[in-house]
C-alpha positions in Angstrom: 0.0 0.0 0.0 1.5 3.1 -1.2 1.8 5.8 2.2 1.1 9.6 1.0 1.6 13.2 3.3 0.0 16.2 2.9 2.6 18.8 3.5 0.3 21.4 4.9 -1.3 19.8 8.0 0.9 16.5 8.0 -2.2 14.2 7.8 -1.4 10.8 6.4 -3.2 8.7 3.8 -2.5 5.4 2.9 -4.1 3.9 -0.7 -3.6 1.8 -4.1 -6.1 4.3 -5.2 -3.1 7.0 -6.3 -2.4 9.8 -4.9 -4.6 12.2 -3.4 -4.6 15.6 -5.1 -2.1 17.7 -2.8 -0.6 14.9 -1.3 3.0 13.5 -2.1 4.3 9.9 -1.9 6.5 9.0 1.0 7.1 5.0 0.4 5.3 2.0 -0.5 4.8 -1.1 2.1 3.7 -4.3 1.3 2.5 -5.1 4.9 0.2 -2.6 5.0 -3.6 -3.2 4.6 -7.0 -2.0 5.6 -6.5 -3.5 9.1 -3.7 -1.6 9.7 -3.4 1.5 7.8 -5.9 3.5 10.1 -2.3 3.0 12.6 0.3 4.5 10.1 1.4 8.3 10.8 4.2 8.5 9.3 7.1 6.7 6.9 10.9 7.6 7.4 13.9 5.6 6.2 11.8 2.8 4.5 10.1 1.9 7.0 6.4 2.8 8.2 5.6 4.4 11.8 2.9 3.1 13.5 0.9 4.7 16.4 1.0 2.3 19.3 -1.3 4.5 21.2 -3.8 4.8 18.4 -3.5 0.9 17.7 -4.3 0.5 21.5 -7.4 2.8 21.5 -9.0 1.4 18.1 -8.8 -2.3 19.8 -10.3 -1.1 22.9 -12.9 0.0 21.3 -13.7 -3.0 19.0 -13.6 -4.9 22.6 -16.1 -2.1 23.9 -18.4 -3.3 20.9 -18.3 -6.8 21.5 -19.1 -6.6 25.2 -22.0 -4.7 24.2 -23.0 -7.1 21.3 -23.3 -9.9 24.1 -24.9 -7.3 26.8 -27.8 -6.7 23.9 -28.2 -10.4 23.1 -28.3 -11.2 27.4 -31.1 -8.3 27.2 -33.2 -10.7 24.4 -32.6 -13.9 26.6 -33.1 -17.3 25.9 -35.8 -19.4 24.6 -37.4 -22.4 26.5 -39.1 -24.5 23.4 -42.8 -25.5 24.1 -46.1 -24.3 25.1 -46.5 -23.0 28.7 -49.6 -21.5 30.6 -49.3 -18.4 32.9 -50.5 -17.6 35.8 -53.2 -15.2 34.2 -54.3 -18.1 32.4 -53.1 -17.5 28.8 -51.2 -19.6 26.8 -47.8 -18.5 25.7 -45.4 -20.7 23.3 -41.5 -20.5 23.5 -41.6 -17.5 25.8 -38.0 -16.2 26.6 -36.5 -15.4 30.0 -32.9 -13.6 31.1 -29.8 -15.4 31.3 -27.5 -13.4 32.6 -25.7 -14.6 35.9 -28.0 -13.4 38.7 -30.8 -14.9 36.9 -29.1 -18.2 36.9 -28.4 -17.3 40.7 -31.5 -17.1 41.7 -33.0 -20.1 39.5 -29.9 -22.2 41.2 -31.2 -21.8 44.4 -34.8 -22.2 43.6 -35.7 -24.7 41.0 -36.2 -27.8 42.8 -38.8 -26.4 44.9 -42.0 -27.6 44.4 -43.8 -24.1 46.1 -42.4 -21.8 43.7 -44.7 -22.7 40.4 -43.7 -20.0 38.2 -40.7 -18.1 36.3 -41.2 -14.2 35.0 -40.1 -13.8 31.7 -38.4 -11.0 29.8 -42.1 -9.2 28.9 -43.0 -9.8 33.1 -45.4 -12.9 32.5 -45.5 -15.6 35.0 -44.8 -18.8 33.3 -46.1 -21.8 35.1 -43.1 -24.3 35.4 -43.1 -27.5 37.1 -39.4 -28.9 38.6 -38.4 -30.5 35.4 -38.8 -27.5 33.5 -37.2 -25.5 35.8 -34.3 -27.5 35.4 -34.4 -27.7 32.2 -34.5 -24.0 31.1 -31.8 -23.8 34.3 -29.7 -25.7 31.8 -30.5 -23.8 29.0 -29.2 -20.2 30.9 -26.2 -22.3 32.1 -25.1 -23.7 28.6 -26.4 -20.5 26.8 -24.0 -18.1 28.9 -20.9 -20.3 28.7 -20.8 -20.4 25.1 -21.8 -16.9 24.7 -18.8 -16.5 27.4 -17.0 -18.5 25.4 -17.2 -16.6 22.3 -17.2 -13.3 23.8 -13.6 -14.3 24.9 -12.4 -15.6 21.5 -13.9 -12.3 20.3 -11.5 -10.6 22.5 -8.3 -12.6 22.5 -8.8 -12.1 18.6 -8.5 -8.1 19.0 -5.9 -8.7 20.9 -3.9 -11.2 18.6 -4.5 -9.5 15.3 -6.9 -12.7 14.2 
């Protein structure tokens, strides 16, 4: 990718598009590509000058967007397949209910008992759930969150590692 200057406010531009009008050419690098060239400000001696502290902020904020990727999908929860009744009497198929960690919490500690008949969903109805199905849709939250944890962290480490 050839590396241009514009002489009168310094700003770089890196292209195989030409030159931009006003700008001259300061070198050509072969390692260069859309990844990176938002890093180069500069090219002395042959060789290109990349901003460390730029390269740092533009990977925290591609980590910012992935945390809040998963935060959104946690706010649309998970589904538990099959037809349900609620307290209120109406009938509600696949209904979806929060997954994040103090949900989990607080279905750990309660789904085997037999007295607490119902789980709110994400739209506040009260599903009636017998043991099984708490357990089962305990399951769900549990396996749903460690893959999305899983993949958040991939996500992540892949900022991090250039992949």
């Amino acid at each position: 990718m050839n590396i241009y200057k514009n002489p009168i406010n310094n700003e770089i531009h890196c292209s195989n598009d030409g030159c931009p009008q006003g700008y001259i050419q300061l070198g050509t690098d072969e390692t260069i590509d859309d990844s990176n060239r938002v890093f180069v400000i500069g090219y002395e001696n042959g060789q290109t000058i990349f901003s460390e502290e730029k390269a740092i902020q533009e990977k925290e904020t591609l980590v910012q967007g992935i945390i809040q990727k998963y935060i959104e999908k946690e706010n649309t929860g998970v589904r538990l397949t099959g037809t349900f009744q609620t307290e209120l009497n109406e009938t509600i198929v696949n209904p979806r209910f929060q997954y994040d960690e103090v949900s989990q919490n607080r279905l750990l500690k309660l789904k085997d008992f037999e007295d607490v008949y119902y789980w709110r969903t994400l739209d506040n109805r009260n599903v009636l759930l017998n043991v099984t199905e708490k357990n089962t849709l305990y399951d769900i939250l549990i396996s749903e969150w460690a893959t999305d944890f899983d993949n958040r962290l991939k996500e992540i480490q892949g900022v991090y590692s250039g992949t």
